[in-house]
C-alpha positions in Angstrom: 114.9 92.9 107.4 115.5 93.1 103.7 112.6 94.3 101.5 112.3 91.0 99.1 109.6 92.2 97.2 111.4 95.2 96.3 114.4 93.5 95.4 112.3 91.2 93.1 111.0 94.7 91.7 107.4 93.0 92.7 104.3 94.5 94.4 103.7 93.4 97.8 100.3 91.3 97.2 102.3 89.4 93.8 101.1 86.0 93.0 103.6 82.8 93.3 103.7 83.0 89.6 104.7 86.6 89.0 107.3 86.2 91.6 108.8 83.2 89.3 108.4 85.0 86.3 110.3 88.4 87.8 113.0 85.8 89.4 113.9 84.4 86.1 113.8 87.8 84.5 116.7 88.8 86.7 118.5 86.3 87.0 119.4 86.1 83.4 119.7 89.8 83.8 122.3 89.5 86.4 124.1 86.4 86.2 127.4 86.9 86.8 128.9 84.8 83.2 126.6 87.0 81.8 128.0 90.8 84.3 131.2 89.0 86.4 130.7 92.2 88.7 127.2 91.4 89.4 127.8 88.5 91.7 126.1 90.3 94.9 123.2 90.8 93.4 122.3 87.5 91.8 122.8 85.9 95.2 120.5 88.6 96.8 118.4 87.6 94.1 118.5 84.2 95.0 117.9 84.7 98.6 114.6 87.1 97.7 112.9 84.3 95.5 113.9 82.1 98.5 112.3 83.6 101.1 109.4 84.5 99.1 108.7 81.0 98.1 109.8 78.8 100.6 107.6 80.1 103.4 104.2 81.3 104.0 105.1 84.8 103.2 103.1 84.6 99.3 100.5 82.4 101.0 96.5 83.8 101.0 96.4 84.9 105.1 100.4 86.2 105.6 101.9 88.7 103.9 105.0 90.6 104.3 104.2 94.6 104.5 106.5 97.5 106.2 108.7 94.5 107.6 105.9 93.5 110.0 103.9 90.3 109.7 100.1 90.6 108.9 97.3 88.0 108.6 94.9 88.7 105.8 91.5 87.2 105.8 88.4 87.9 104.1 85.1 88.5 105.5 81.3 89.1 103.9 79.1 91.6 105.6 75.9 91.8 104.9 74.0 95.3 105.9 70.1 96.3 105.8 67.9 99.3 104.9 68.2 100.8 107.8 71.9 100.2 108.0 72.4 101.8 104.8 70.4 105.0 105.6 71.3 105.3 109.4 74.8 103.3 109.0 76.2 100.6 111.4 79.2 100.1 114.3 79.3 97.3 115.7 81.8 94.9 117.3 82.1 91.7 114.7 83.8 88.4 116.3 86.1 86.3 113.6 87.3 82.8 113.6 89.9 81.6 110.5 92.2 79.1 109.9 96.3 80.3 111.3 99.1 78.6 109.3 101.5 76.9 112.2 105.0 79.0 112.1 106.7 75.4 113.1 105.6 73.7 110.3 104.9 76.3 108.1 101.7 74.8 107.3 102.7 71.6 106.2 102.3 69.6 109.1 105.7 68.1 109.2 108.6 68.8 110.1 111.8 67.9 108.3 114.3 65.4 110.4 117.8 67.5 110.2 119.3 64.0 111.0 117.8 62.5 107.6 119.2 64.6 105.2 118.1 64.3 101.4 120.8 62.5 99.0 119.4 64.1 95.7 120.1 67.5 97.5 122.5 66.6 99.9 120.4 68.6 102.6 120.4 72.1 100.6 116.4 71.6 99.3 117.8 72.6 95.9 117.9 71.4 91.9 120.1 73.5 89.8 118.5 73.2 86.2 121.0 74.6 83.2 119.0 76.5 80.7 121.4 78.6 78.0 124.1 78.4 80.3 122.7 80.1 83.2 121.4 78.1 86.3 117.9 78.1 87.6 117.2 77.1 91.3 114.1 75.1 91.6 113.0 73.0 94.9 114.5 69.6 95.0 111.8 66.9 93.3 112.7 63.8 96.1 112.3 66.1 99.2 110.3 68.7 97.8 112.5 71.4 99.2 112.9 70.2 102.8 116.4 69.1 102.3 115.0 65.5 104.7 114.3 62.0 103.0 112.1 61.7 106.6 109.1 63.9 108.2 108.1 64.1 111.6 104.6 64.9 112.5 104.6 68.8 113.7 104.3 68.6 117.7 103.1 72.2 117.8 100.1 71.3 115.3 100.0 67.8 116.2 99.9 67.5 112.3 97.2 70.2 111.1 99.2 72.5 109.9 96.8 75.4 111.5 95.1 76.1 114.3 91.8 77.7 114.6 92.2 81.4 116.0 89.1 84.3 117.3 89.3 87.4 117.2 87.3 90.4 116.8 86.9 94.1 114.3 85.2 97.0 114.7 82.8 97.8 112.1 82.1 101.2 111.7 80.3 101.9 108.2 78.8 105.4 107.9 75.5 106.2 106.1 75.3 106.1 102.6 78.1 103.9 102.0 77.8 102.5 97.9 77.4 99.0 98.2 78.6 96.2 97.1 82.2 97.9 98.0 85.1 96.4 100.2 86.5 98.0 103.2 89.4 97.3 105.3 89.4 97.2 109.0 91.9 95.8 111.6 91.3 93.7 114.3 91.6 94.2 118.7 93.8 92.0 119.7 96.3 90.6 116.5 98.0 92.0 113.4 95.0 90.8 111.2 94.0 93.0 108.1 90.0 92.3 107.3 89.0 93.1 103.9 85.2 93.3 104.5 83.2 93.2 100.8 79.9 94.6 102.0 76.7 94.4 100.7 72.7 94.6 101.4 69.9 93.1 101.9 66.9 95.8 100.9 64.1 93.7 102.5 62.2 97.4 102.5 59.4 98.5 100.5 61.9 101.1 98.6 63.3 100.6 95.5 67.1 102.2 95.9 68.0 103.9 92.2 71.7 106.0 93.3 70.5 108.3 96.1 67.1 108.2 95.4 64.3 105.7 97.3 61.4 105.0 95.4 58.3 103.4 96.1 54.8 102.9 95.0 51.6 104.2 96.6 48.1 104.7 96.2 45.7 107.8 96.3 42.6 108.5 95.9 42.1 111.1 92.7 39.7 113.6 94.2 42.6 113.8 97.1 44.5 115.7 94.5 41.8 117.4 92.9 40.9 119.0 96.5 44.5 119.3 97.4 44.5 117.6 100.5 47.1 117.2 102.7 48.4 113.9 103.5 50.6 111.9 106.0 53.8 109.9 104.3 55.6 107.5 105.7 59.4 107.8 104.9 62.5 106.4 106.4 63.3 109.2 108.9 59.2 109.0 109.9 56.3 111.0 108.7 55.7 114.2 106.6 53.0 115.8 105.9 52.6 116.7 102.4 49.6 118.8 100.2 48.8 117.0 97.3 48.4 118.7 93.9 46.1 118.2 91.0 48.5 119.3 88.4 51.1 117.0 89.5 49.1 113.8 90.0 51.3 111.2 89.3 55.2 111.7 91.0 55.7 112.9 94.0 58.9 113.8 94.9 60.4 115.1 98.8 63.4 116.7 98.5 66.3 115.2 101.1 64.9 111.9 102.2 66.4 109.7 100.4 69.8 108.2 100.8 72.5 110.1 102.3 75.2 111.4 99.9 79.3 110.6 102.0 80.5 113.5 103.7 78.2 116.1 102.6 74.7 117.1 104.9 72.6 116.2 101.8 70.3 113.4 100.8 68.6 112.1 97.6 64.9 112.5 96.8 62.1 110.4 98.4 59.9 109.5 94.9 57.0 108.6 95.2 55.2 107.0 92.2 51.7 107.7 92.6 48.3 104.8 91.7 45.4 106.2 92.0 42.0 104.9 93.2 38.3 105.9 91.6 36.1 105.9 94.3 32.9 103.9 93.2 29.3 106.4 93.1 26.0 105.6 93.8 23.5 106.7 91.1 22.7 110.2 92.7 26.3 110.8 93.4 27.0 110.2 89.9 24.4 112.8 88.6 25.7 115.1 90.8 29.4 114.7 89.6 27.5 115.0 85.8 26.0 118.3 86.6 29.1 119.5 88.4 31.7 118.7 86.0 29.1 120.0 82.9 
């Protein structure tokens, strides 16, 4: 099968509009009474824009890539916390409109027996412009080359059919969100273009790779250095509080993990601190002690 695209010296994802607007580019380039030895390639020209914009092939689930036919749909994943820190696989199940190949999405079918007088059964209007021709789809029969439609007995008239199928989700810790992925699915040619994106319903606050969150202390826990017990997302750790750093505390590699490397961000804790409340003897003590 010919490479269209290529021919129209497009990418394979180009709009409806820049396929037009590179047709008419070379067609004025190559029509042959402007290069008589260019005949060839004006009609292969011709039979790129065609194809490209007669069927499905520029349409938003089917494109034509390495001369195979894929179905592109779009899906939203939403991940949480502890998706993002531990990552996620898991099975997904899909279900998207498919454009019937009978029809072509339309829903009709064009009656070969009816043909089109305008167009005389080709689906075509040649427009002069500066002496060259432009093909354009016939206005009465809007390209179907019929003056009658038949209801599409493979849609029964839709024009799609509802299809299921399913993807494999495998997203790997760390992952920078919101980002889109591409997966494919089981059981058909389908190309999913996942955009991904969380929902931190934790208590941390995510800044890059680093978590941080807000907790209180008691001040004298510092001043005596005690040791405490943290929570943090891969469980506890015991950590020895100290007086000259009373207001950030930071563990190393328990953050978020960094892609493809062994190594986390920081854990930061920013620290509130709590005043214990004194009786009158325990203040006079804390008077004579501090004096």
């Amino acid at each position: 099968m010919k490479d269209y695209h290529k021919i129209l010296e497009v990418s394979k994802t180009a709009s409806l509009e820049e396929i037009k607007k590179a047709y008419k580019k070379l067609a004025l380039k190559y029509h042959p009474d402007k290069n008589p030895n260019s005949e060839e390639k004006f009609k292969e020209i011709n039979e790129a824009y065609e194809f490209l914009t007669k069927g499905n092939q520029t349409s938003k689930f089917h494109k034509e890539f390495r001369h195979e036919t894929f179905y592109v749909i779009q899906h939203h994943l939403t991940l949480s916390f502890e998706n993002i820190i531990h990552g996620f696989k898991k099975e997904i199940k899909l279900s998207f409109d498919k454009s019937c190949q009978e029809c072509e999405g339309i829903g009709k079918i064009p009656d070969k027996a009816n043909k089109c007088q305008f167009c005389k059964g080709t689906g075509k209007k040649y427009i002069p412009v500066n002496g060259f021709n432009f093909v354009t789809q016939c206005p009465s029969c809007s390209g179907t080359g019929s003056s009658r439609l038949n209801t599409c007995k493979a849609c029964q008239g839709v024009g799609s059919f509802i299809v299921e199928d399913t993807f494999f989700a495998d997203i790997p810790p760390g992952v920078s969100v919101p980002i889109n992925a591409e997966f494919q699915s089981k059981n058909m040619k389908l190309r999913v273009i996942c955009r991904i994106s969380i929902n931190n319903n934790s208590q941390y606050k995510i800044q890059d790779h680093n978590l941080v969150i807000k907790k209180k202390f008691n001040v004298f826990d510092f001043i005596l250095g005690k040791t405490v017990s943290i929570e943090t997302p891969y469980g506890k750790k015991e950590v020895v509080l100290d007086k000259n750093n009373i207001n950030r505390i930071v563990i190393g590699n328990h953050g978020i993990p960094i892609l493809q490397t062994p190594k986390k961000g920081d854990l930061i804790i920013e620290c509130e601190h709590n005043v214990p409340e004194f009786n009158s003897e325990q203040l006079e003590k804390l008077k004579e002690f501090i004096k």
